[in-house]
C-alpha positions in Angstrom: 0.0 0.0 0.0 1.4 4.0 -0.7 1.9 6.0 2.3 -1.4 7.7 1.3 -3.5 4.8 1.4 -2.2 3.7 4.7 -3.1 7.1 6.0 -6.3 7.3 4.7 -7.2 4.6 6.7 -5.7 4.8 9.8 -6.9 8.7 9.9 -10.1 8.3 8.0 -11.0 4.7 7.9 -10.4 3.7 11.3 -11.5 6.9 13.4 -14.5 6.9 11.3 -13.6 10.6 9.9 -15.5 11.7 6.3 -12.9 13.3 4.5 -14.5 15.2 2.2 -15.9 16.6 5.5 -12.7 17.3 6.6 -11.0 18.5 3.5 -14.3 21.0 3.4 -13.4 22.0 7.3 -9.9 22.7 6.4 -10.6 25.1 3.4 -13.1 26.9 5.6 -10.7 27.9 8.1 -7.9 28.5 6.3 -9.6 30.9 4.0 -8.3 34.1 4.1 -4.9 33.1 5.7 -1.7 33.1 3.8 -0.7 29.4 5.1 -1.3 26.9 7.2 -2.4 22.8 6.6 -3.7 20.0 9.3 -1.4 17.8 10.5 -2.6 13.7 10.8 0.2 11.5 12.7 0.3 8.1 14.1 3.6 7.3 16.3 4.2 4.1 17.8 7.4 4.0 20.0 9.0 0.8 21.9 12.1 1.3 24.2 14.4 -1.3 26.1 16.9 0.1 28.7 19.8 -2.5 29.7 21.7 -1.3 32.6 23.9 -3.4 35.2 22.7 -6.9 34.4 19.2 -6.5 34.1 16.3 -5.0 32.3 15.9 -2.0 33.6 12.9 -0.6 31.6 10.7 -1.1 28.9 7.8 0.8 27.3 5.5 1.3 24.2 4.1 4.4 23.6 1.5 4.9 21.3 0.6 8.5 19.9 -2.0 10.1 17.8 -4.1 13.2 17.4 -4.0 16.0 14.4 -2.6 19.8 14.3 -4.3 22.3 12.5 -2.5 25.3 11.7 -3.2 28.9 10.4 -0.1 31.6 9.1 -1.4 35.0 8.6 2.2 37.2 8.4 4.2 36.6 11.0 1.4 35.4 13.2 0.1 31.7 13.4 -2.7 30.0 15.1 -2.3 26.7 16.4 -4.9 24.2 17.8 -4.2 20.6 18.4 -5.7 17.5 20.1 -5.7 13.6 21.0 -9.1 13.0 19.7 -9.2 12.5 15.7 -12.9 13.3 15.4 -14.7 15.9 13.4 -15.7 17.9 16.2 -12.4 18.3 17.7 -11.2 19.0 14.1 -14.0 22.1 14.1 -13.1 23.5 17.5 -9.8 23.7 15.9 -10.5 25.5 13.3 -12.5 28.1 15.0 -9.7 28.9 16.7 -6.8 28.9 14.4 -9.6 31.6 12.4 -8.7 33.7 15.0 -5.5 34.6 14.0 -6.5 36.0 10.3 -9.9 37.5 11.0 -10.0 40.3 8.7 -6.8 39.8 6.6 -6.7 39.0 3.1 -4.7 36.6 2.3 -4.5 33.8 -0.5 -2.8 30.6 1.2 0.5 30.1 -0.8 0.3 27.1 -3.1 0.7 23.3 -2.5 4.4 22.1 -2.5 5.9 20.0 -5.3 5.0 16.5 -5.5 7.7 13.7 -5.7 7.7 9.9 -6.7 10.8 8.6 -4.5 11.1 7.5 -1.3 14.2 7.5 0.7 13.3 4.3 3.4 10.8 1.4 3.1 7.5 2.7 5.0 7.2 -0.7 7.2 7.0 -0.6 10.8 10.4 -1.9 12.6 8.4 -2.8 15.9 6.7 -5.9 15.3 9.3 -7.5 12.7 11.8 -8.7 15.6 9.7 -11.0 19.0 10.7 -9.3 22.1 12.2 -12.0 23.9 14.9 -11.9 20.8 15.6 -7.8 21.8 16.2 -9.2 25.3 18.3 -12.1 24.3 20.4 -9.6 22.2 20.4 -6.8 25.3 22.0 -9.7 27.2 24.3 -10.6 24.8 25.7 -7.7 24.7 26.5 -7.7 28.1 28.1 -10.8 28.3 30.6 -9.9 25.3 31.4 -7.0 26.4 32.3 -8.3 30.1 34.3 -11.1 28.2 36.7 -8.7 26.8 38.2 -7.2 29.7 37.7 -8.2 33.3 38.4 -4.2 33.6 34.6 -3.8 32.5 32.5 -2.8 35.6 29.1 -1.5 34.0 27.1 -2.6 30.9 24.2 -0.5 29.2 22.6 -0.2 26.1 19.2 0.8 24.7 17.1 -0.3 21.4 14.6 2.0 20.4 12.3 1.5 17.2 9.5 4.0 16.1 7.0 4.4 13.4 5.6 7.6 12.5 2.8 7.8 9.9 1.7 11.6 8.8 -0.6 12.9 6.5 -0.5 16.6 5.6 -4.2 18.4 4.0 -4.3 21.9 2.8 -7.0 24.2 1.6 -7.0 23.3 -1.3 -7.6 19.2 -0.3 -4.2 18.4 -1.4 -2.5 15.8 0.3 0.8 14.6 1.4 1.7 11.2 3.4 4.6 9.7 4.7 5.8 6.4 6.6 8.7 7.0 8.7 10.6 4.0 10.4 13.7 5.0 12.7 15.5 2.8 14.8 18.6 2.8 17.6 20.9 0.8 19.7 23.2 2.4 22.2 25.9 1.0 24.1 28.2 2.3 27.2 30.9 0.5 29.2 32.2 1.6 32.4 36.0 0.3 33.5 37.8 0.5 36.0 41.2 0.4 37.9 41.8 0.9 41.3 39.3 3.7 42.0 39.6 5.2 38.6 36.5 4.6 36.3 36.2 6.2 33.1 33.4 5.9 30.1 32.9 4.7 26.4 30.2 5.0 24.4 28.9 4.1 20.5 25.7 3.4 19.0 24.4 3.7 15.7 20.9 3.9 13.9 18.5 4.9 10.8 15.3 5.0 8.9 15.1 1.0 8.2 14.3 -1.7 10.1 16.0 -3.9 13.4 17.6 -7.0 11.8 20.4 -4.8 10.6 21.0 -3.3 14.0 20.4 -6.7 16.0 22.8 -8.6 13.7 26.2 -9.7 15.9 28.2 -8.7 13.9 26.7 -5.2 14.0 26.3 -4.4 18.2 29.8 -6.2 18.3 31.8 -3.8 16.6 29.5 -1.2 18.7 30.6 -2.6 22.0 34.1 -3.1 20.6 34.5 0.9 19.7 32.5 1.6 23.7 35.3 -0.6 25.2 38.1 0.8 23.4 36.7 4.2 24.0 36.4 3.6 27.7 39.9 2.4 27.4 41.7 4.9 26.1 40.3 7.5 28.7 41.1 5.1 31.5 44.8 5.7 30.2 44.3 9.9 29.6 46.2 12.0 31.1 45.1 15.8 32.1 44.4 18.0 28.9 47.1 21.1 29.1 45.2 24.3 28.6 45.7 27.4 26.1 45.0 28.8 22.6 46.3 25.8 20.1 45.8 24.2 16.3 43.0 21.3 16.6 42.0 18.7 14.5 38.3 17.5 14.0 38.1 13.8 13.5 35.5 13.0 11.0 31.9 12.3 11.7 30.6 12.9 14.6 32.7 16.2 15.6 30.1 18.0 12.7 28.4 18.4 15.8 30.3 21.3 16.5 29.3 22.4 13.1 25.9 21.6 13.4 25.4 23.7 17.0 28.2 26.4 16.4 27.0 27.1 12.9 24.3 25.2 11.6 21.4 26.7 14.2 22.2 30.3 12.8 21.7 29.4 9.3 18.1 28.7 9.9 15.7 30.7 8.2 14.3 32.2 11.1 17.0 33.4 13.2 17.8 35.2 9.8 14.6 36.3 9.3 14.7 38.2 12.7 18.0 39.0 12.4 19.0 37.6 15.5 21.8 35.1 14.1 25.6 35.6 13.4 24.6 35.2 9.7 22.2 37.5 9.4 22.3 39.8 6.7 25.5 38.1 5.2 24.7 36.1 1.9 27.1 36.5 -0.8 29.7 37.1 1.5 32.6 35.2 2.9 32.1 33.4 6.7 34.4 30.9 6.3 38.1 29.9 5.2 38.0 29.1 1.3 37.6 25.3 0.9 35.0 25.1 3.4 31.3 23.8 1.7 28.6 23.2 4.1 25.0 21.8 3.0 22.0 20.6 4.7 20.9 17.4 2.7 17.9 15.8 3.6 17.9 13.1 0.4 20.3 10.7 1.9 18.7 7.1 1.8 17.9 5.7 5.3 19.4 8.1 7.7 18.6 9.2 10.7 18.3 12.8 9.5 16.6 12.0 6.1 13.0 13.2 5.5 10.9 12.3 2.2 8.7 15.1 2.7 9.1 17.5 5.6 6.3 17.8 8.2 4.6 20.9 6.0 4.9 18.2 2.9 7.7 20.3 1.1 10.4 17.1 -0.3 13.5 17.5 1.1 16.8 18.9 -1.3 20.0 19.1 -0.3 20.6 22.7 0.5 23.9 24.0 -0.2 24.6 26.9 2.9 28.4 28.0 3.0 29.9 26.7 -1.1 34.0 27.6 -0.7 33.5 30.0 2.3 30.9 32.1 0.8 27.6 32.5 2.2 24.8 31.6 -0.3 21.6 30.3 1.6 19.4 29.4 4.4 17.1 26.5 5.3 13.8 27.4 5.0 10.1 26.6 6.2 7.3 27.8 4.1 6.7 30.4 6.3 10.0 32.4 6.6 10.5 31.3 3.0 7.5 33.4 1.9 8.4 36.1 4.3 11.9 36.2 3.2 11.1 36.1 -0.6 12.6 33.1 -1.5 11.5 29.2 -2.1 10.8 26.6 0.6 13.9 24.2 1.1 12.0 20.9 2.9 13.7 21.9 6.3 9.8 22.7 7.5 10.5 20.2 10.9 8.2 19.9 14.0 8.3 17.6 17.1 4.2 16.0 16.9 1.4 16.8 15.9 1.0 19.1 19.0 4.0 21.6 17.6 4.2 23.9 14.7 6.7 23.6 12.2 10.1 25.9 12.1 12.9 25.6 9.8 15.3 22.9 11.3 18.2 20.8 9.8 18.1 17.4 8.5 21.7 15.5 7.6 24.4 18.8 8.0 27.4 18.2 6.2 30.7 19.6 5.4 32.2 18.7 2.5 35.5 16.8 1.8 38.8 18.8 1.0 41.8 18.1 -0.7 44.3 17.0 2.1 44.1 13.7 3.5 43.7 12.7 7.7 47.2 11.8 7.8 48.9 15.1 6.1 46.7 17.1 8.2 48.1 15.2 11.4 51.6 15.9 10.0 51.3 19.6 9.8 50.5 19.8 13.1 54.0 20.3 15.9 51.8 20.9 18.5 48.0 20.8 19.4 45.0 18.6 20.6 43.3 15.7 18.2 39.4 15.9 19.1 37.9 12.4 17.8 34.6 12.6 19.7 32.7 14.7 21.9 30.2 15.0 24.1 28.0 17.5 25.2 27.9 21.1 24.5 26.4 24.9 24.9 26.0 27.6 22.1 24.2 31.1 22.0 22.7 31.2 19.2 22.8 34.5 18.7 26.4 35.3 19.3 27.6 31.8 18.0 29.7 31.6 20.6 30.2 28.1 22.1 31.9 25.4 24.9 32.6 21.8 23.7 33.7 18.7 25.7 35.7 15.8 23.9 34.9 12.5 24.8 37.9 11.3 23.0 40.5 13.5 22.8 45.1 13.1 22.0 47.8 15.5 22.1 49.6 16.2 18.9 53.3 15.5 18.9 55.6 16.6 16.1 53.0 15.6 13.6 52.2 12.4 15.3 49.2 11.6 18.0 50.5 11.4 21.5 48.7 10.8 24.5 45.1 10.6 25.2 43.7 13.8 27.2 40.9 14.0 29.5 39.1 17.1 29.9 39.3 18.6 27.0 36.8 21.7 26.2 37.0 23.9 23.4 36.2 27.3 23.5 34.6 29.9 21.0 32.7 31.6 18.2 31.0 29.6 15.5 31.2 32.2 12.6 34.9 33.1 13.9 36.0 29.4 14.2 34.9 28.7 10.1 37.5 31.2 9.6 39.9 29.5 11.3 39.5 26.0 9.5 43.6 26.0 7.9 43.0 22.1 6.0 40.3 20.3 5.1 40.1 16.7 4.8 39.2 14.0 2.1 37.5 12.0 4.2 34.1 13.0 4.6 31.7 11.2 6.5 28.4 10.9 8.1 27.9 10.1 11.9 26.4 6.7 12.7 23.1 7.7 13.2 22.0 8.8 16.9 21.9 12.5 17.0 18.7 14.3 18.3 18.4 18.4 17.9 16.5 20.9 20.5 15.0 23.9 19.1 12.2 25.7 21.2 11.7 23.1 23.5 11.2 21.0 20.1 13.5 17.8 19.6 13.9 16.0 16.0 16.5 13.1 15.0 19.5 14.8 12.9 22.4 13.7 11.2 25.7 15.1 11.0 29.1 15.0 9.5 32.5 16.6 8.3 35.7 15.3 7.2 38.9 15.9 9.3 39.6 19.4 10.2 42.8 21.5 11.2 41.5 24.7 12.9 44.3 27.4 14.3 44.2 29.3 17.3 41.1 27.8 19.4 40.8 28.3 22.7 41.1 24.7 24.6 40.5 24.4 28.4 42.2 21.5 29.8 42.6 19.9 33.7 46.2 20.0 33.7 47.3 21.8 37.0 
């Protein structure tokens, strides 16, 4: 069946709704606004928390209900609700009215359509029994206890989720869209003497369990935890001080998608409140340095067929050689800003609004290769992984922590370093960016983005980076 026919009757069919009714309810109280569609979603989510031997939780959550939204300017109406009945639907739309009684508007036309499909729609929770997700839970446990007697605590989490949304406008067209997403997590605590240190790797996507449960894949998952954990049981204190860094690959684009990506959002720009603001055409970053937001790629985490307004997802080029040249965009700011919608039109559920997010943000590989970059480098700090982080989104400026971090030695990596922060401005630290790697790559698929109170699964990704003159704060005494 196409996403739209499985839609149809889990929103119509089942809940007993008369679409035409529906479609007739819509138009009515969208009329007169500039924007605005209702918002159909089904969510199933299971969780399975492994921690210290033993189950530790498990739930499935079941969501539903509808958003109905009206954009009138800059103002919007918003009414949602659980109950997907026609009555609820009305009392909706007599408030979202609300917002553009009196003004004249002609609600902007229906996105472009598209054929493909970037993940197979089919739920991931019911193709796997759950005693097999707890025999593989405490599998993972055992190996990863077998490999070092060091190992003191085991967790990990699986997660699977289906989302099914159907997007109706004024003028009855419809969008729908199946969305599988799945995750497995893994963390390993050693220990000597009355040192304990951490690892952690996990790994995920739009497709379905097997893949994720196979051996061979949460193996080398609690392989790279252990190592991890490992190598920071060995670090020593991180000195402090302004020094060159290099980015590993991956992951790090995290940096890029906090420090940088946030103030590219249509919005912020918009309302001038971002670093960016005001800038295109000009250069905010070192030449070689090509960002875009690319929410096409087939089965990741960040992908999107259609974003939550229906608008397919493009990849969006933002920074192309250090110059400045776009922003993503929801339909809303796109309209106000005078330019086209870019498929970043993101929300939480059905019971939040849409705003322009990221999907899969992505530098672009460079000409010099990891290990010439390493070279160049007689003294500094090698950030392979981090951890958490704060930005202002405004200012841009922002404070990192690596997870996994190694001095740089005469062009060669020295000892791990614990500790490690780094310190700065986003706009100011693409200027910095000295080498670019070859090696471009994506993260392996866990990354989840806050915006408003709103969270949304992302992808990220860069190849290695040299950056001179960042701030680093260390431990060392």
């Amino acid at each position: 069946m196409t996403p739209l026919a499985v839609t149809d009757d889990l929103f119509f069919n089942r809940a007993g709704l008369d679409r035409g009714r529906v479609e007739a309810v819509v138009a009515d109280a969208l009329s007169g606004a500039d924007d605005g569609e209702l918002y159909l979603e089904y969510d199933q989510t299971e969780a399975l928390t492994w921690d210290d031997g033993r189950l530790r939780s498990a739930s499935f959550d079941t969501l539903q209900g509808f958003g109905l939204r009206a954009v009138a300017g800059e103002a919007i109406g918003y009414a949602h609700s659980t109950g997907l009945d026609e009555a609820a639907i009305r009392r909706a739309a007599d408030t979202v009215r609300a917002v553009h009684a009196g003004h004249d508007g002609t609600v902007g036309e229906a996105p472009r359509g598209t054929n493909r499909s970037l993940y197979d729609g089919d739920s991931p929770l019911a193709a796997v029994p759950f005693e097999d997700k707890i025999a593989v839970l405490t599998a993972i446990d055992a190996y990863a206890r077998s490999r070092d007697p060091r190992v003191r605590q085991v967790s990990a989490s699986l997660v699977a989720r289906w989302q099914a949304v159907q997007v109706v406008r004024a003028d009855g067209h419809r969008v729908a869209d199946l969305r599988p997403l799945v995750r497995l997590n893994v963390s390993v605590v050693v220990g000597e003497g009355d040192r304990m240190e951490y690892g952690s790797r996990g790994g995920g996507g739009r497709h379905g369990l097997l893949e994720m449960i196979a051996p061979e894949a949460w193996q080398a998952r609690v392989d790279e935890a252990l190592r991890q954990a490992l190598v920071n049981l060995g670090a020593i204190d991180t000195p402090a001080g302004e020094m060159t860094v290099v980015l590993g690959q991956g992951w790090p684009g995290i940096l890029l998608h906090e420090a940088v990506g946030h103030g590219l959002e249509g919005d912020f720009n918009r309302k001038k409140t971002s670093a960016f603001a005001g800038l295109i055409g000009q250069r905010v970053a070192a030449p070689g340095v090509t960002v875009v937001d690319d929410g096409t790629l087939e089965r990741r985490r960040g992908s999107l067929t259609v974003d939550d307004e229906g608008t397919p997802t493009q990849c969006t080029t933002l920074i192309e050689d250090g110059i400045l040249v776009g922003y993503m965009q929801d339909r809303m700011n796109a309209r106000l800003m005078g330019v086209p919608a870019t498929g970043n039109g993101r929300r939480e559920s059905y019971a939040s609004h849409p705003m322009p997010r990221m999907t899969n943000t992505i530098m672009r590989s460079g000409a010099h290769s990891p290990e010439e970059i390493l070279a160049s480098v007689k003294s500094g700090l090698y950030a392979v992984d981090f951890g958490g982080g704060q930005v202002d989104i405004t200012s841009g400026k922002f404070v990192f922590s690596a997870s996994e971090a190694y001095l740089i030695e005469d062009g060669k990596i020295g000892p791990a370093v614990k500790g490690a922060t780094l310190i700065g401005n986003g706009p100011d630290a693409l200027t910095r960016v000295s080498m670019v790697g070859s090696d471009s790559v994506l993260d392996p698929g866990t990354g989840t983005c806050g915006k408003d109170g709103q969270s949304v699964p992302v992808g990220v990704g860069q190849p290695t980076l040299r950056l001179d003159g960042i701030t680093v704060g260390g431990t060392a005494a």
